[in-house]
N, C-alpha and C positions, 0 to 999 in steps of 0.2 A: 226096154227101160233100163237107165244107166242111174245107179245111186253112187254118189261122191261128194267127198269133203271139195269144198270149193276153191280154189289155190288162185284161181284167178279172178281180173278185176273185171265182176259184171254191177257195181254200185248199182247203175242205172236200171237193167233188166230185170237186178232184182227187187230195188224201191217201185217199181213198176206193176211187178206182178202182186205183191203184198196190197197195192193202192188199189187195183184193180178186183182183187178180191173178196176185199175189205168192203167195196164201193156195192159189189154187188150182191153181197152176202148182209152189208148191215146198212149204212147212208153213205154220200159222198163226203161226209162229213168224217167219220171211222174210218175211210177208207184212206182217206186224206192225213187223218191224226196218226195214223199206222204203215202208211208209206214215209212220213216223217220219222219215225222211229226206226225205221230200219235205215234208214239214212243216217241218222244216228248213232243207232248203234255200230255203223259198220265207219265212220270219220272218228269218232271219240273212244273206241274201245282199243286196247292195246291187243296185239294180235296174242297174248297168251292168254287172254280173258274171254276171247269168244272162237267158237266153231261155229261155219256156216255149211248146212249139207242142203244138197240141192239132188232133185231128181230131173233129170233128164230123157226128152223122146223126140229122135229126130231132128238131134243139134239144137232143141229150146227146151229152156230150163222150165216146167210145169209146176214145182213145187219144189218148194226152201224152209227151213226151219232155222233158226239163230240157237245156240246154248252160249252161255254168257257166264262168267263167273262169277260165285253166291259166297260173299265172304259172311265168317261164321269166326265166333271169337275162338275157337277151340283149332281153326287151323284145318279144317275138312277140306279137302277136294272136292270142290262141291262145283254145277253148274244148274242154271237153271233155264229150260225150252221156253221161250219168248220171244217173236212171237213165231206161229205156223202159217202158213196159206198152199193151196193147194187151186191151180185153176183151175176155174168153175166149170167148164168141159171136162175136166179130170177129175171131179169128187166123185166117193162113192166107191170108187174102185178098190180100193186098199192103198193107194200109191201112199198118202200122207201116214200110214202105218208103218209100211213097209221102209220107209225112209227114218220113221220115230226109232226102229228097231234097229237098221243098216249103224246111225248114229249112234244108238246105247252101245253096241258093239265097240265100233270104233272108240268111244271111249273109254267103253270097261277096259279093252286093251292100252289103255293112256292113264291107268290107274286113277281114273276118277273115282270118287268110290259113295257121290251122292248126288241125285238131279231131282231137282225140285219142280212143279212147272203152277199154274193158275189160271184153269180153266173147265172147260166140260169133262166132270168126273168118267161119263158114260163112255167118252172118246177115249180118254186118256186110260182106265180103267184096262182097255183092252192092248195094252204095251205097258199093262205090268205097274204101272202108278196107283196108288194106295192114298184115297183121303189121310189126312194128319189133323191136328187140331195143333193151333199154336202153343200147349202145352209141350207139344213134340219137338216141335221148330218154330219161335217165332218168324213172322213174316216179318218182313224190312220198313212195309207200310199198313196201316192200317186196309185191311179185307174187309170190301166190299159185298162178297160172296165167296160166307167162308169156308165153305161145301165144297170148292171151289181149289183148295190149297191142297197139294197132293205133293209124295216123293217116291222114292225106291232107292233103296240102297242095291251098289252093285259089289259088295263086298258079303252081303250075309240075306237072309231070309226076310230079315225083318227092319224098321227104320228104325233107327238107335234116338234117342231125344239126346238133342243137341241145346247146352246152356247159352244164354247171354243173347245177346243181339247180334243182326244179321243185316248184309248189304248186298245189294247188286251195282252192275256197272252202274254207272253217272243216268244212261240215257233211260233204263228203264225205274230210276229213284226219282219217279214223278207221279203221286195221288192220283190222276186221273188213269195211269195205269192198273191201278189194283180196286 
């Protein structure tokens, strides 16, 4: 198993595996709305706003994650994981951890110094992510599930509350995401 930042152009393999996922994990409908998105995010984001790590077995990419940059009025280096997928012959295993973790790496060394993400506390919990309340950090769009909003700071022990309002790229500043 090979974990790396992704340098080359796999658009297609990896809106692929995201769709396929998604499809199998939730409707083909989810799967469909989230293979769009990473299409998205990977034509409209400017390449200093997102990192894409991909895990590799056997020369095929098994599992990808997006971080995307979290603007914040205060000026943080901030990025936030959206979305994950992990194929469904390969869940279970640790791989979607082990790649959560390879990436906070690579970025603590790239002076980020904050990642936000919006999903299963349970999963995310175990790489180190910490529920927040929008007192801490408001979120960009209204939270649908707000149990759901989590961070880590990679400069101190603890999540600093950050003032003012908050964005992320273009493609994930759309309601039906949060």
């Amino acid at each position: 198993m090979k974990y790396q930042i992704l340098k080359t152009n796999c658009e297609e393999e990896i809106k692929q595996l995201f769709t396929d996922v998604f499809t199998e994990s939730e409707t083909p409908a989810e799967g469909t709305l989230i293979g769009n998105l990473v299409e998205e995010l990977q034509k409209t984001t400017k390449p200093e706003d997102i990192f894409c790590f991909v895990a590799i077995d056997k020369n095929k990419i098994i599992a990808s994650i997006f971080f995307t940059r979290f603007t914040t009025e205060t000026n943080l280096n901030a990025f936030i994981l959206s979305p994950v997928a992990v194929a469904t012959q390969h869940q279970k295993k640790g791989i979607g951890q082990n790649l959560i973790k390879f990436a906070i790496d690579y970025l603590k060394q790239n002076n980020v110094e904050l990642l936000l993400t919006y999903g299963d506390p349970d999963f995310y919990s175990k790489v180190s992510f910490k529920n927040i309340s929008e007192e801490i950090i408001k979120a960009p769009l209204k939270l649908t599930y707000p149990n759901g909003w989590l961070a880590q700071s990679l400069i101190s022990e603890n999540v600093s509350p950050v003032n003012g309002s908050t964005m992320c790229v273009k493609a994930l500043m759309d309601q039906k995401y949060w």
